[in-house]
C-alpha positions, 0 to 999 in steps of 0.5 A: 760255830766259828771253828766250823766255819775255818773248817768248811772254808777253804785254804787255798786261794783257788777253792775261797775263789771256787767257793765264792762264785759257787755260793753266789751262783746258787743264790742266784739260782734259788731267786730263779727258783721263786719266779718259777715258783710264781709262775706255777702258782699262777698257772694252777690257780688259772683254771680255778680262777676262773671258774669261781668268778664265773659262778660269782659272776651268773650269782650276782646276775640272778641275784640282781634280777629278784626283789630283795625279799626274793634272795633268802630262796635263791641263796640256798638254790644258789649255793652247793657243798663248793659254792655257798653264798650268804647275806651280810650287813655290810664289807668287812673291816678286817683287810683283805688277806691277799698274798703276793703270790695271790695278786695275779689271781685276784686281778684275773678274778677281777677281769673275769668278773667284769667281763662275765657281768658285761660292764667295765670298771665302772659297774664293777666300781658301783658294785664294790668288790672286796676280795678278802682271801684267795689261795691254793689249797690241797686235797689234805687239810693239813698240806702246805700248798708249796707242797701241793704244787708238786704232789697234787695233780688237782690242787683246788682255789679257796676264794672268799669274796664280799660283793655289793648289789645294786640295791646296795645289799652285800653279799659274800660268796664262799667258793672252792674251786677245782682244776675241771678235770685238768691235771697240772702234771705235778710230777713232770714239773718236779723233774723239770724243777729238780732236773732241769732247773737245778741239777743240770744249772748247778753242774753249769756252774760248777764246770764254769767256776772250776773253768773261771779259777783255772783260768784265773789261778793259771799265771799265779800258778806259773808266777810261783812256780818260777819263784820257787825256781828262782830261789834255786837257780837265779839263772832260770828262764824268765816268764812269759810276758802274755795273758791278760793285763794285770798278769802281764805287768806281774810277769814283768815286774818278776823279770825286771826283779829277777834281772837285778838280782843277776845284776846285784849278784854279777856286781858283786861277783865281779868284785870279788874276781877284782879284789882276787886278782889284785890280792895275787901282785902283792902275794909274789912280792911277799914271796920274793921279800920271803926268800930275802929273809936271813932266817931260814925257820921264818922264811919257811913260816912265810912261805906256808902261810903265802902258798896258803893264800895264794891257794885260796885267792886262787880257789876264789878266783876259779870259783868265780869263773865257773860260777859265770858258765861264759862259753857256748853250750855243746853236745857233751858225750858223758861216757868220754867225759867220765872216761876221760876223767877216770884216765886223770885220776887213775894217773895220780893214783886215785881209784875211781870205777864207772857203770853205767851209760848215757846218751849226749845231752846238751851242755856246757863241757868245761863246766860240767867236767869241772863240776864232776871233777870236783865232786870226784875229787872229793870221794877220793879225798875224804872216801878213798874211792869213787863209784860212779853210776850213771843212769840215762832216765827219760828226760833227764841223767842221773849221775851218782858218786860215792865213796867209801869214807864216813859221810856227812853228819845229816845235820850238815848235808845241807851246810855242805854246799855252801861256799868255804864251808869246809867238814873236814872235822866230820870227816878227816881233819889231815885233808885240806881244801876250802870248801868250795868244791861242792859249791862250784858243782851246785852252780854248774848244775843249777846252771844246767837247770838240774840239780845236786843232791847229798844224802849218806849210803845205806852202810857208809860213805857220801852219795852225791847225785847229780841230775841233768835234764835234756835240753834244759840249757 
């Protein structure tokens, strides 16, 4: 039963929450159903009601008015196939069988009495009446009298009801009693049950708990989707702080969260471009002691290893700077962009063709060169050549470079775009390089709100695909 049950229960918090108030509204709604149901049950045991205390009532005047020895002749003139009435030797012991759905019935019995026999509570108490049994029955002895409620048109009372007169001879009177002819419309009230009272209720609450959940899931829907941007690109927009109370204050709390980690990160960033710098005064010093030195094999070994970490502190230093985008966002033309660098390239012999246009978008142009530098820079590099495509989309433009080298292992593609990870054994161990090219275009991308993609060609070589949206800066 319990695996059933993990089934039937939803995973997602909108459908748990869905799911609590549509259980709990229809609970709801079946304790209505059983007052309408009290209702109906009193309304067709009105008439019947009536009608046997009525009879019970002109009996017991009758009765009342002959001597004792008289009654035996008047209980058979008195009672019929509906109506019986008979001499006991004294009340019942057993208690009266009235059911909560009788007890209106009984006390409209009682009233019709009193008033039918012209007294109050009083001769009524002196007569000491005892309702032993009052219930609807169907015209099917079997039927349950639920049922009859919305099948039977004249569903009948069956009365049972001990009387004492004033002689202080019990009576107990024996009466089934019809609807006089007046139908109870029973079909009409299982449409208005099963329609009105329960279909139309049920598709009421369900459009008001799918309304309360998308109200109510709305802001967790936005907070994770910002979380999930967030840990793509720490620069993203911050949420709005609006809604209600308890949405607000978790809309703060993620911007106050996300302002330090662009602070931690911009700390860090900073001491890192300190540390960098301060690295480049000792390097020339180095450098200057190496020309110093009398070998000329040592001085050549010095040197190599000098230009090398002036080559990286120098990487570190650009790749910090890009990674903070300090300029003003521009119109950027992507055609001259890519013209201009095909006319670099094509100067120190790198092979590089572009098809393809694109309107101006918005951005920022040194970055952007850089990052399409870089990524150019490395097809010419490890592929030998660089096809450049551009596709203008709506909203966005797609920027896709490939190369005609081996590609990347698929268990790399990711490693690719962190930072001094370099793959030069994946694909030619003569090249150089520290790794961060790719790194500095993810950044620039994800600072224009796109996003930059790997994945190995059909055939052969590396596709690196960079997406700007419009206006996204």
């Amino acid at each position: 039963m319990k695996p059933v049950l993990q089934r039937l229960w939803p995973r997602s918090l909108s459908g748990r929450l869905a799911m609590v108030l549509i259980v709990g509204m229809l609970a709801a709604q079946a304790l209505t159903g059983t007052i309408w149901y009290d209702m109906r049950y009193g309304k067709a045991m009105e008439i019947p009601t009536r009608l046997a205390a009525t009879r019970l009532a002109d009996a017991v005047r009758m009765l009342d008015a002959v001597p004792a020895a008289s009654r035996l002749a008047m209980f058979d003139a008195i009672s019929s196939k509906d109506f019986k009435v008979s001499a006991v030797d004294g009340p019942s012991p057993a208690t009266p069988a009235v059911g909560r759905n009788a007890l209106f019935s009984s006390e409209l019995f009682l009233d019709v009495l009193r008033q039918r026999l012209g007294d109050q509570s009083d001769e009524l108490s002196h007569h000491r009446v005892r309702v032993l049994d009052i219930r609807l029955t169907h015209a099917e002895p079997n039927e349950d009298s639920w049922f009859s409620l919305l099948h039977d048109a004249y569903p009948s009372g069956h009365f049972i009801v001990q009387l004492r007169l004033h002689d202080g001879q019990w009576l107990q009177a024996e009466a089934l009693e019809g609807q006089a002819g007046m139908s109870t419309a029973p079909r009409a009230a299982a449409i208005d049950y099963l329609l009105r009272i329960y279909l139309l209720r049920i598709a009421a609450v369900i459009f008001l708990a799918w309304l309360a959940v998308r109200l109510v899931m709305q802001p967790l829907g936005r907070l994770a989707d910002a979380a999930d941007k967030l840990g793509k690109n720490i620069f993203s927009a911050p949420l709005a702080t609006s809604g209600p109370t308890e949405v607000r204050k978790a809309s703060q709390a993620f911007n106050a969260m996300q302002q330090r980690l662009i602070d931690n990160i911009a700390e860090r960033t900073r001491f890192l471009a300190a540390v960098s710098h301060d690295l480049r005064s000792p390097i020339t010093r180095l450098k200057l002691r190496t020309e110093l030195l009398p070998g000329e094999a040592d001085r050549i070994k010095f040197r190599r290893d000098l230009d090398e970490m002036d080559a990286l502190v120098g990487a570190t230093l650009t790749m910090v700077q890009d990674s903070g985008l300090h300029e003003q966002q521009q119109t950027v033309d992507i055609d001259s962009l890519l013209a201009s660098l095909c006319s670099d390239f094509a100067e120190t012999g790198g092979k590089v063709s572009v098809t393809g246009q694109a309107a101006p978008l918005p951005g920022y142009a040194r970055s952007l060169k850089r990052c399409l530098q870089n990524i150019i820079d490395n097809a010419i590099r490890y592929g030998g050549a660089a096809h450049v495509s551009v596709r203008d989309e709506a909203g966005k433009v797609v920027i896709s470079i490939s190369d005609d080298g081996p590609g990347i292992p698929a268990a790399l593609l990711v490693r690719a775009l962190e930072p001094f990870y370099r793959l030069e054994t994946s694909r030619n161990a003569a090249t150089g390089g520290f790794g961060l090219g790719l790194s500095i275009a993810q950044t620039v991308a994800q600072a224009h709100h796109g996003e930059l993609s790997l994945q190995n060609g059909a055939e052969k070589g590396l596709v690196v695909s960079l997406t700007l949206p419009r206006g996204a800066p």
